[in-house]
Residue frames relative to the residue before (quaternion, step in Angstrom):
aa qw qx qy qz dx dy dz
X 1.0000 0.0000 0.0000 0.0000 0.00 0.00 0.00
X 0.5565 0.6271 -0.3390 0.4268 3.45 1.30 -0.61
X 0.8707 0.2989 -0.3235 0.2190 3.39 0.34 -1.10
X 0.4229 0.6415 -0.4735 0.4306 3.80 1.44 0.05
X 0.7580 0.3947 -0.3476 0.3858 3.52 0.79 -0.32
X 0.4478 0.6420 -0.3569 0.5099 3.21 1.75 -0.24
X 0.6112 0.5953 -0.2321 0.4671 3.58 0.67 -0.82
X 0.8080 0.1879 -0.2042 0.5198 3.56 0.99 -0.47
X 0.3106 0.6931 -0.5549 0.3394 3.10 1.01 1.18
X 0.6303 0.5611 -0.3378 0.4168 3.71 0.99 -0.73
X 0.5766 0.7275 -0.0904 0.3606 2.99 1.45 -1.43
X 0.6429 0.4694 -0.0149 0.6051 3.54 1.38 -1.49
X 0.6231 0.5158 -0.2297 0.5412 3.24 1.02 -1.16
X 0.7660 0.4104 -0.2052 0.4502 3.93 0.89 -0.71
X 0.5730 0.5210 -0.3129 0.5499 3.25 1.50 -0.26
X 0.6041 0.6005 -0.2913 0.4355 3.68 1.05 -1.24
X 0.7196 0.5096 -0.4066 0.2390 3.84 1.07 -1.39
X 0.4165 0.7559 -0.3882 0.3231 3.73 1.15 -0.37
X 0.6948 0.5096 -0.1972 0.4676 3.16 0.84 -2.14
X 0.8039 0.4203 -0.2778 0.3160 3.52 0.38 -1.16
X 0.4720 0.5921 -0.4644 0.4592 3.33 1.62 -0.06
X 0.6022 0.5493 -0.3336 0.4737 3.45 0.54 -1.50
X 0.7457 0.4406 -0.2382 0.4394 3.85 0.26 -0.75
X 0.4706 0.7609 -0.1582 0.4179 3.10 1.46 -0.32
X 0.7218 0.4649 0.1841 0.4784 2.52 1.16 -2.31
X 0.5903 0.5483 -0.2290 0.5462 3.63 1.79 -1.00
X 0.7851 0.3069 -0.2452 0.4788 3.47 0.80 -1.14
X 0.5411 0.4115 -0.5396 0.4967 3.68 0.89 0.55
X 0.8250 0.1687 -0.3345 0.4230 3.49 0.32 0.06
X 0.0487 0.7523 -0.6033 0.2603 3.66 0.76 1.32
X 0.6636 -0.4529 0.4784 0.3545 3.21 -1.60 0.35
X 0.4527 0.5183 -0.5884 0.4245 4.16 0.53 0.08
X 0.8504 0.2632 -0.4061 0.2066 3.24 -0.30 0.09
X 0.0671 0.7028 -0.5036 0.4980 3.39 2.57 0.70
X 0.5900 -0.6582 0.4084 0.2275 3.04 -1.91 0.50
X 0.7500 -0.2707 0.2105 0.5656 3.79 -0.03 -0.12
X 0.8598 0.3503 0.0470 0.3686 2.81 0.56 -1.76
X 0.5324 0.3999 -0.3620 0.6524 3.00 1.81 0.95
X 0.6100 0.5489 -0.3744 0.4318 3.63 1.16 0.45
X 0.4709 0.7826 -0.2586 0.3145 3.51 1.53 -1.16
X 0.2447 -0.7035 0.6428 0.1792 3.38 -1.12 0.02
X 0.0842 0.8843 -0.4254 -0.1734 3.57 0.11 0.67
X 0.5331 -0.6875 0.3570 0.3401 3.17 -1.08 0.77
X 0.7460 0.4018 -0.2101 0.4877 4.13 0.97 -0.48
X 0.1012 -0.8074 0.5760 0.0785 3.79 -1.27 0.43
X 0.0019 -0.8246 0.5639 -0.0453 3.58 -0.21 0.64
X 0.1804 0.8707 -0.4515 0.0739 3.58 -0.84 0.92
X 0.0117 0.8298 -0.5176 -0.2081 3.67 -0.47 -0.20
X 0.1834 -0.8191 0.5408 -0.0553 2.93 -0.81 0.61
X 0.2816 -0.7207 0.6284 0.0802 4.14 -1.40 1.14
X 0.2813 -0.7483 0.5906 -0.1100 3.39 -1.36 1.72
X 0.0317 0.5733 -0.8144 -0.0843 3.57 -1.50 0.81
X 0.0308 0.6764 -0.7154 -0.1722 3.21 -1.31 0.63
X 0.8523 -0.1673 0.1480 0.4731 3.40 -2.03 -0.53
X 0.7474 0.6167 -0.0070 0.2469 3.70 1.40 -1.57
X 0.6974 -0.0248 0.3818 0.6061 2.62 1.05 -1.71
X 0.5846 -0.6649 0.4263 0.1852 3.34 -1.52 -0.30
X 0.0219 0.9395 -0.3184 -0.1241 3.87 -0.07 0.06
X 0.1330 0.7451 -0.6416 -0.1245 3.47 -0.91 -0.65
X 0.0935 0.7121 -0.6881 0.1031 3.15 -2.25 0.47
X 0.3745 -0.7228 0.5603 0.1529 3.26 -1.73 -0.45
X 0.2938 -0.8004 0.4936 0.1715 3.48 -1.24 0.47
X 0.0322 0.6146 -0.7654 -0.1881 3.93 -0.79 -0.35
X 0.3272 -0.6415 0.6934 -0.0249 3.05 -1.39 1.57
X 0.0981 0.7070 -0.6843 -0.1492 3.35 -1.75 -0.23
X 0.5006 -0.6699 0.4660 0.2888 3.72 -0.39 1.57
X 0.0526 0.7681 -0.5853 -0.2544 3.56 -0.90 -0.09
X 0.7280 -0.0542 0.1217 0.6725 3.30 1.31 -0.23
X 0.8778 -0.1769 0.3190 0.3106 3.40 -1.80 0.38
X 0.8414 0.2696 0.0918 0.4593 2.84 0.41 -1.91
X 0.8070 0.2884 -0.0143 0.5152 3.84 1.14 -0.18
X 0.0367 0.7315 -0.6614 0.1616 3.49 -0.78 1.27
X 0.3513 -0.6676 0.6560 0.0245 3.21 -1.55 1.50
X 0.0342 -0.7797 0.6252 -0.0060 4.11 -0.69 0.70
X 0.0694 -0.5671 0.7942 0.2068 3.35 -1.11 0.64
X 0.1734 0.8230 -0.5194 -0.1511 3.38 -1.50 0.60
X 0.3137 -0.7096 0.5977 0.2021 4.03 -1.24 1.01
X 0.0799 0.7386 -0.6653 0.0735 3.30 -1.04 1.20
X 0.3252 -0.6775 0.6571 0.0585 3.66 -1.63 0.93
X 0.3428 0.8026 -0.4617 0.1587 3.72 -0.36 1.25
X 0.3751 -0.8290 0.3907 0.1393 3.40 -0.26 1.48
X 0.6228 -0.6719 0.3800 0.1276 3.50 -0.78 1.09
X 0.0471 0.7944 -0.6048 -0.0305 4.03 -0.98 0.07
X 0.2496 -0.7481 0.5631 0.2471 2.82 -0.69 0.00
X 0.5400 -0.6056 0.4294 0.3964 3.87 -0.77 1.05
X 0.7071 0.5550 -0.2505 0.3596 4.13 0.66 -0.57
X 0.3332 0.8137 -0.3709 0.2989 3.25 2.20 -0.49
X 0.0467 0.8572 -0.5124 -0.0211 4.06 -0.77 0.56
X 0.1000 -0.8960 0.3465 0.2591 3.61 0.86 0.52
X 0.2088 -0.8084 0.5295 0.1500 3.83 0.12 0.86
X 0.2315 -0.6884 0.6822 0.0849 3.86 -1.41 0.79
X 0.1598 -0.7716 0.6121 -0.0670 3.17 -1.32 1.59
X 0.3710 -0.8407 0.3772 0.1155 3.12 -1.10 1.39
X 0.4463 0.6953 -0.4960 0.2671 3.54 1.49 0.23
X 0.7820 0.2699 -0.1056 0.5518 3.58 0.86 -0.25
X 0.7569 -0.4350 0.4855 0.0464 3.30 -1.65 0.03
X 0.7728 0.2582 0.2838 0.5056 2.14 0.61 -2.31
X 0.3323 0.7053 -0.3792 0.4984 3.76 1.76 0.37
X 0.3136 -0.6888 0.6467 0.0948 3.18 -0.92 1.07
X 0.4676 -0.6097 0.5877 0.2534 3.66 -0.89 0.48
X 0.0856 -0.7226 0.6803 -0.0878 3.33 -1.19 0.78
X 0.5228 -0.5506 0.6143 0.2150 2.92 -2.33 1.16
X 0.4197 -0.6496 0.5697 0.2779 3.69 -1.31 0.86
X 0.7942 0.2526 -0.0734 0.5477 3.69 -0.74 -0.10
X 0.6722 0.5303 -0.4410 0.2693 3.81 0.64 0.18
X 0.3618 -0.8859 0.2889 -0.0301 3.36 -1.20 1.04
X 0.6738 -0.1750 0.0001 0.7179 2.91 1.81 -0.10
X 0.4285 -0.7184 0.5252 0.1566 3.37 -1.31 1.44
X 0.1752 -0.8753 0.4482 -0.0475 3.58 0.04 1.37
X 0.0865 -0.5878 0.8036 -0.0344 3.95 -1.03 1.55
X 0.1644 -0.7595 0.6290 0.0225 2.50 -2.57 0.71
X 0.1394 0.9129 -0.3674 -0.1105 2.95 0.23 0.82
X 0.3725 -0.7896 0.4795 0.0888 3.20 -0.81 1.47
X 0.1311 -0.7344 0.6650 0.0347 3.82 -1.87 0.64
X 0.0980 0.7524 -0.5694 0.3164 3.32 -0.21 1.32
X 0.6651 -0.5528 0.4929 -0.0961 2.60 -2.31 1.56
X 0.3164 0.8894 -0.3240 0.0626 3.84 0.11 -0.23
X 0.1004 0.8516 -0.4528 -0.2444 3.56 -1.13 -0.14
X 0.3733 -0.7314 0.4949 0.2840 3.11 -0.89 -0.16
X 0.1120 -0.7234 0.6655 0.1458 3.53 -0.36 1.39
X 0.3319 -0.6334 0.6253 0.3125 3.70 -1.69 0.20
X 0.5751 -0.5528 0.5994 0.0668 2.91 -2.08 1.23
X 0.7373 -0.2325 0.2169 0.5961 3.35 0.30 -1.38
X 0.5019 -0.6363 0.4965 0.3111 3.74 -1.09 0.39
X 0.4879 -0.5999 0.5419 0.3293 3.25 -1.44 -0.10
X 0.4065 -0.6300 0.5691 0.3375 3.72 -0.90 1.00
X 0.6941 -0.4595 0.4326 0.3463 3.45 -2.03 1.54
X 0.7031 0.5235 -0.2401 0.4170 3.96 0.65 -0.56
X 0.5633 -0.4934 0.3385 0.5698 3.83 1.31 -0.05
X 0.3314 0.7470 -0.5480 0.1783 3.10 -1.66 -0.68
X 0.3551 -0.5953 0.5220 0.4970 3.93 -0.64 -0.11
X 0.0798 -0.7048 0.6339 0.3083 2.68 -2.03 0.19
X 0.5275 -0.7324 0.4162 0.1099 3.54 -1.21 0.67
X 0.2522 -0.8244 0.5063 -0.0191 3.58 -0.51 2.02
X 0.2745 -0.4703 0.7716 0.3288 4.16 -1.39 -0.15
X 0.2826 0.7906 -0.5146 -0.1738 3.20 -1.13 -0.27
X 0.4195 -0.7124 0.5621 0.0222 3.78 -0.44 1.68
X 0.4959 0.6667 -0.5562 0.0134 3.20 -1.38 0.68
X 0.1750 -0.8208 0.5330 0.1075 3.54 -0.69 0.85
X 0.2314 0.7379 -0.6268 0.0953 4.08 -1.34 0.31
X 0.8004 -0.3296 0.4537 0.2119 2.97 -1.69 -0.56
X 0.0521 0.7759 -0.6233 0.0824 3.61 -0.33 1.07
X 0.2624 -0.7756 0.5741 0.0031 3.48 -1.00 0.94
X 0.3849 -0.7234 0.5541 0.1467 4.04 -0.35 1.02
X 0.1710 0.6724 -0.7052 -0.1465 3.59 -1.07 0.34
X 0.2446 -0.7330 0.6261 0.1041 3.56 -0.91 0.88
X 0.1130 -0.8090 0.5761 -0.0286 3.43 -1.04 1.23
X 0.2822 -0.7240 0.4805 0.4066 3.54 0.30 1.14
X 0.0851 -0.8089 0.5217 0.2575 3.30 -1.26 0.37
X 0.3865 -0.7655 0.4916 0.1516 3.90 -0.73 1.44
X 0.0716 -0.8085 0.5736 0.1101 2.91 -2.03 0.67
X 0.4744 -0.7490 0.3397 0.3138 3.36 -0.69 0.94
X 0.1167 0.8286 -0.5475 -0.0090 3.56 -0.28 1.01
X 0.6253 -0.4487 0.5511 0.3224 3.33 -2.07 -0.43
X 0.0818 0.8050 -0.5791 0.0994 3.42 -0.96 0.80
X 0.1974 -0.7536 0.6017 0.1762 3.71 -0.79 0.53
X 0.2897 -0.7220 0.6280 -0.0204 3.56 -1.20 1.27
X 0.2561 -0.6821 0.6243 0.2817 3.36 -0.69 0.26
X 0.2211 -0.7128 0.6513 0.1375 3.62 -1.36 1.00
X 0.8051 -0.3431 0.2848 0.3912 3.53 -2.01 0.00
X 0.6697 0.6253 -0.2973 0.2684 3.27 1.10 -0.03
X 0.3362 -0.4850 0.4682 0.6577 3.17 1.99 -0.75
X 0.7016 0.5450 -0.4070 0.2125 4.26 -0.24 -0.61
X 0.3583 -0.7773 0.4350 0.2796 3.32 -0.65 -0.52
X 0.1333 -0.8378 0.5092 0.1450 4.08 -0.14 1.16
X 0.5910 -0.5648 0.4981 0.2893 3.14 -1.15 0.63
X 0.0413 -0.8860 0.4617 0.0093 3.99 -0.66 0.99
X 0.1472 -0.7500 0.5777 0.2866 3.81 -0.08 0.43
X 0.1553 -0.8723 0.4470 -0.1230 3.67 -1.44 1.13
X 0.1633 -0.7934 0.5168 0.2771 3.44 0.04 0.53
X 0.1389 0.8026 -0.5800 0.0090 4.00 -1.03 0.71
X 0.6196 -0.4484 0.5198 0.3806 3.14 -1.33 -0.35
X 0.4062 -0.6108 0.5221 0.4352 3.61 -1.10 -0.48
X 0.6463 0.3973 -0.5595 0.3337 3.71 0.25 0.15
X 0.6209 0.5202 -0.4711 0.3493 3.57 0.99 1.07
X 0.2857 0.8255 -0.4414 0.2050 3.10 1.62 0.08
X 0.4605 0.5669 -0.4785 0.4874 4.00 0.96 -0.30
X 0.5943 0.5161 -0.4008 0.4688 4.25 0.83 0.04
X 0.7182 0.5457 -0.2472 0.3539 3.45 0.65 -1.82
X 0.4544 -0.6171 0.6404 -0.0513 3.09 -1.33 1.22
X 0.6153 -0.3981 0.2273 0.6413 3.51 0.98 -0.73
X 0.5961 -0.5181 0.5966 0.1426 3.35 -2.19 0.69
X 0.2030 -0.7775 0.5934 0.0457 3.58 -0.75 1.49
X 0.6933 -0.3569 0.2029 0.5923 3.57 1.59 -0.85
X 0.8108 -0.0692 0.3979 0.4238 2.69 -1.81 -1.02
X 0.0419 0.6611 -0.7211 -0.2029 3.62 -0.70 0.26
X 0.6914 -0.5270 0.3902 0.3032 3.80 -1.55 0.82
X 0.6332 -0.6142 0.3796 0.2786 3.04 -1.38 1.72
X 0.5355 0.5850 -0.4402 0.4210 3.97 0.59 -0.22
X 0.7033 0.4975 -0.3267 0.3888 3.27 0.68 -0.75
X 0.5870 0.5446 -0.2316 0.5525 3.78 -0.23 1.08
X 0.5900 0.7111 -0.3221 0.2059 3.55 1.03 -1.22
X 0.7854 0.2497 -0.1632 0.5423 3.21 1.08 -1.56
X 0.6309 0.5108 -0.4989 0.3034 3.55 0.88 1.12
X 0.2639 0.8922 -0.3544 0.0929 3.27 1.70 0.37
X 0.3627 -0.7151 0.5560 0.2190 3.94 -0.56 0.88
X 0.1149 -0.6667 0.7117 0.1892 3.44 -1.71 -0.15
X 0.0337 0.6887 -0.7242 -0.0010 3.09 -1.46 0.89
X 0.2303 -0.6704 0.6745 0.2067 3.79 -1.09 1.25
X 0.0074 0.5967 -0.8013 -0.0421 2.55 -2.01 0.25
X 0.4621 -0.5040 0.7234 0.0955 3.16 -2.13 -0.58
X 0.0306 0.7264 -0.6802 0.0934 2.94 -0.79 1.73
X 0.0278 -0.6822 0.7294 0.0425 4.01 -2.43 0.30
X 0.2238 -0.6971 0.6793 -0.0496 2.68 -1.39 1.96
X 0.0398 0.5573 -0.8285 -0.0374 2.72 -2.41 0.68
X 0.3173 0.5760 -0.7527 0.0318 2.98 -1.92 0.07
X 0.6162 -0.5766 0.4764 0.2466 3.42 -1.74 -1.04
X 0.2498 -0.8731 0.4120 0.0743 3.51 -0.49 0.76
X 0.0828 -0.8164 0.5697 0.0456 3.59 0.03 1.00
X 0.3120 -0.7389 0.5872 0.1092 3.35 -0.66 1.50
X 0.2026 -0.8037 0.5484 0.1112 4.25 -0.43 1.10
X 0.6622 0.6598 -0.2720 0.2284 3.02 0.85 -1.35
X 0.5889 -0.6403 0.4647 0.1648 3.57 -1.17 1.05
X 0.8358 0.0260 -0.0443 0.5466 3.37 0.52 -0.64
X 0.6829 -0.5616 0.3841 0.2658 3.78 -1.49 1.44
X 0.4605 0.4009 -0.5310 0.5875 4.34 1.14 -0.59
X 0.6868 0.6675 -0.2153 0.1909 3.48 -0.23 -1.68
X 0.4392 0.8377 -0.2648 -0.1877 3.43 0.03 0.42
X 0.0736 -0.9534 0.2925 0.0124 3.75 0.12 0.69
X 0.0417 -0.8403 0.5300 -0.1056 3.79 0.46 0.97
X 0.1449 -0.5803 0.7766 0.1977 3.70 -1.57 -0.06
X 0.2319 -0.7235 0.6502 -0.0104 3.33 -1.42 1.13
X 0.0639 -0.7740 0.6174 0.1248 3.33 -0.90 0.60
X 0.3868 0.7593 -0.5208 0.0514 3.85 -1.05 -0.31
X 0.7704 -0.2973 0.4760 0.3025 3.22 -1.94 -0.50
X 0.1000 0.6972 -0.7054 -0.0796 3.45 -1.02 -0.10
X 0.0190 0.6502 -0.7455 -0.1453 4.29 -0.76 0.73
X 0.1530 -0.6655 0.7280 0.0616 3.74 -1.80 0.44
X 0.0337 -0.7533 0.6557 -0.0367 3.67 -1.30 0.69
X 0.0440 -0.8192 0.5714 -0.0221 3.56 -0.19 1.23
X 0.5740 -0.6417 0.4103 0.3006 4.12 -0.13 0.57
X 0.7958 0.2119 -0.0424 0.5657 3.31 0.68 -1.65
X 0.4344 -0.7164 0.4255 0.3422 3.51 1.23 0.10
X 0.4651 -0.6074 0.6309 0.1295 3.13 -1.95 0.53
X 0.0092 0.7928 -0.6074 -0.0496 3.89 -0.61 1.05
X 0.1154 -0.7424 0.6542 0.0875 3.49 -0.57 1.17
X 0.8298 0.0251 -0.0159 0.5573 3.85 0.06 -1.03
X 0.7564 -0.5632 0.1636 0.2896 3.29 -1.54 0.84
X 0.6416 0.4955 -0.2904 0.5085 3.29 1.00 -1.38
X 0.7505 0.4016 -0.1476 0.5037 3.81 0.25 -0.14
X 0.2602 0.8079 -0.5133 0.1267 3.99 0.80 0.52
X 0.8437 0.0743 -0.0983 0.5225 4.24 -1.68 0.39
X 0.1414 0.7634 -0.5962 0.2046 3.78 1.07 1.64
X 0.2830 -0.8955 0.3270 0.1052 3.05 -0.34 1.58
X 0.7353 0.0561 -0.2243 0.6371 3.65 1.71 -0.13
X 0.4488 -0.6796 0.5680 0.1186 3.24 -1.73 0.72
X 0.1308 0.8640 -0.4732 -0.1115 3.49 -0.50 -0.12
X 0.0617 0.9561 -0.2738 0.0841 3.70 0.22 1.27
X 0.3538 -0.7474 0.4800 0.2928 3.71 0.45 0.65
X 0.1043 -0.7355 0.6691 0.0230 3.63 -1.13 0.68
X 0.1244 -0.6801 0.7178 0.0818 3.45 -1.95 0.57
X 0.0098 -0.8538 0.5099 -0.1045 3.34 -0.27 0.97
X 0.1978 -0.8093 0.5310 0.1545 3.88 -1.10 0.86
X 0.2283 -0.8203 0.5120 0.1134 3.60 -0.32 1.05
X 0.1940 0.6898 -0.6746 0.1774 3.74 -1.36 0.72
X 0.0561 0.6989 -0.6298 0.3343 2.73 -0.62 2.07
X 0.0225 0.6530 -0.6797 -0.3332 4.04 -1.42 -0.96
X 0.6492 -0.4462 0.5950 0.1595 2.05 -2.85 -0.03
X 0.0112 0.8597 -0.4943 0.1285 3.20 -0.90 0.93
X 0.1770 -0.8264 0.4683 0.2577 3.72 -0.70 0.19
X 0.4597 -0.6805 0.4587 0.3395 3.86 -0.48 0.86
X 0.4988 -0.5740 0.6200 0.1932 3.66 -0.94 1.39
């Protein structure tokens, strides 16, 4: 039984001489001859990084700490502003100068969120470029600011006379049982120094595709999920008031480096 397999030792051995050239040929042009600072392992990540999700818009930042090859730890602070899927922006013809405006909407709603995370790797990037491919998990704290949001309308008062004068007004919408008609938008300032809080409690996932060319350098696109859960809820537009979770896919571009702490 031995010697048929003996026989294809020469055989194997001629098929094998190709590979070992090619391998040959790989480790003379490995990354040794890259500069230093494309050989390192660093121990710190820092990035920031701009979002569109399903909702709204964002942006933010991370401080990483490498733990290995295979594992990164993120604290991250992000600022992302809120919609509602039912949102309808309406143009008004008394002016020019009239801002459009949401019917039935009630408060213009940011979130800023604080959160834990990691990134486990999937696959690496080949010594030659290429993406490489992250999990990435992360759960914290997300904080609501509600901004009532006003519109400039028409209203009739009654004056000293017994009649009634036509009045331009900035309100809310749970006064709309006054309005006569909607001139617009009234300006985002208006509202500021009534701003609510509602906490909550937010968990990410998605995936992280590392682009970037060079190991200082870093630059990825992330995709994922994002679920939120606020106790007292969040009420952006009327028909839909104290919605207590959110759930909102996100696409985000990341650009940050690598670095080691002195």
């Amino acid at each position: 039984m031995k010697k048929p397999l003996l026989r294809l030792f020469p055989f194997l051995f001629i098929c094998a001489l190709p590979l070992l050239t090619l391998a040959q040929e790989i480790d003379v042009e490995r990354p040794d001859d890259k500069p230093l600072e494309e050989r390192l392992l660093y121990s710190r990540q820092n990035s920031i990084h701009v979002a569109i999700h399903s909702q709204g818009l964002g942006a933010g930042f991370k401080l990483g700490r490498i733990k290995s090859i295979y594992s990164t730890t993120n604290w991250e602070f992000s600022l992302a502003s809120l919609h509602d899927l039912k949102e309808i922006k309406i143009a008004t013809n008394y002016s020019w100068s009239a801002r459009p405006y949401v019917y039935g909407k009630l408060n213009s709603v940011f979130l800023l969120r604080f959160g834990y995370g990691w990134e486990k790797r999937i696959f690496g990037k080949p010594y030659w470029g290429g993406v490489e491919l992250r999990w990435t998990y992360e759960a914290g704290a997300t904080l609501a600011l509600m901004k009532p949001y006003y519109y400039y309308v028409i209203i009739y008062r009654p004056d000293s006379s017994g009649s009634y004068q036509e009045v331009y007004e900035e309100q809310t919408f749970d006064d709309n049982g006054q309005w006569m008609g909607i001139v617009g938008r009234a300006p985002f300032a208006k509202g500021l120094n009534e701003i609510r809080l509602s906490p909550g409690i937010h968990a990410k996932t998605g995936l992280n595709f590392d682009i970037g060319t060079s190991r200082v350098r870093m630059q990825a696109i992330h995709f994922g999920v994002v679920a939120e859960y606020f106790p007292v809820g969040v009420s952006i537009i009327d028909s839909r008031r104290n919605q207590k979770v959110f759930v909102t896919l996100f696409l985000s571009y990341n650009w940050g480096s690598r670095f080691n702490k002195l």
